[in-house]
C-alpha positions in Angstrom: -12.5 3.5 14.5 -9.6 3.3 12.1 -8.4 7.0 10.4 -6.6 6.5 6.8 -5.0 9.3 5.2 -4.2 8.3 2.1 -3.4 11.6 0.3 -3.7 15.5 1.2 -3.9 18.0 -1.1 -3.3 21.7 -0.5 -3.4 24.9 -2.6 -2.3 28.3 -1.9 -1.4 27.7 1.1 2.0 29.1 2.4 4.4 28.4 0.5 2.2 25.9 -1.1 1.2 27.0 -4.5 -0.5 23.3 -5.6 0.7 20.5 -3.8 -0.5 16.8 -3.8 1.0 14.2 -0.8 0.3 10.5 -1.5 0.8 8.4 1.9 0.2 5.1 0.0 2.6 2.5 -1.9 2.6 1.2 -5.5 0.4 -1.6 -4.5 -2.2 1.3 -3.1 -1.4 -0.3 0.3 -1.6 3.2 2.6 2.1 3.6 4.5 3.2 2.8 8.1 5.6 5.7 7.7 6.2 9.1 6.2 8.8 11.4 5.2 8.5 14.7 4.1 12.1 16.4 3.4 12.7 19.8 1.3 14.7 22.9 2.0 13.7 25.1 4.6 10.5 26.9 3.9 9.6 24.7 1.0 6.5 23.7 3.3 7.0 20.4 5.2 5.2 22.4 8.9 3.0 23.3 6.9 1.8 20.0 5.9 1.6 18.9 9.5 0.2 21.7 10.6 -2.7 21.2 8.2 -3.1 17.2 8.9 -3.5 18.0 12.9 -6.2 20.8 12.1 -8.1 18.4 9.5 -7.5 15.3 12.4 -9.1 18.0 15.1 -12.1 18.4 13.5 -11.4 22.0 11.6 -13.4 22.2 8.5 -12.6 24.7 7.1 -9.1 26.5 7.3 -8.3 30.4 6.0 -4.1 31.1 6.8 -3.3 35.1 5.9 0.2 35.3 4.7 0.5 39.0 4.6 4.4 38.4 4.5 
């Protein structure tokens, strides 16, 4: 079995308001390798954090950010 993320899309989440990830190329050819960068806090963990729960089977996903 072959898994393919080819793009993620999260929403109020964090400090994630509406954010779209593509993990493909121009040629819609899906990437060997991804990099997220931004500042601190601007939500790269969180992105991670969210592909490992959707990879381990969680389907559906509630975070409380009482901060």
């Amino acid at each position: 079995m072959k898994l393919e993320l080819r793009s993620i899309r999260v929403k109020n989440c964090g400090p994630l308001d509406d954010v779209r990830v593509e993990f493909y190329g121009e040629q819609g050819m899906t990437l060997p390798v991804c990099v997220l960068a931004g500042a601190n806090g601007s939500g790269k963990t969180t992105i991670l954090e969210l592909i490992v729960w959707l990879i381990n089977g969680v389907t559906a996903l509630v975070i409380n950010d009482d901060s």
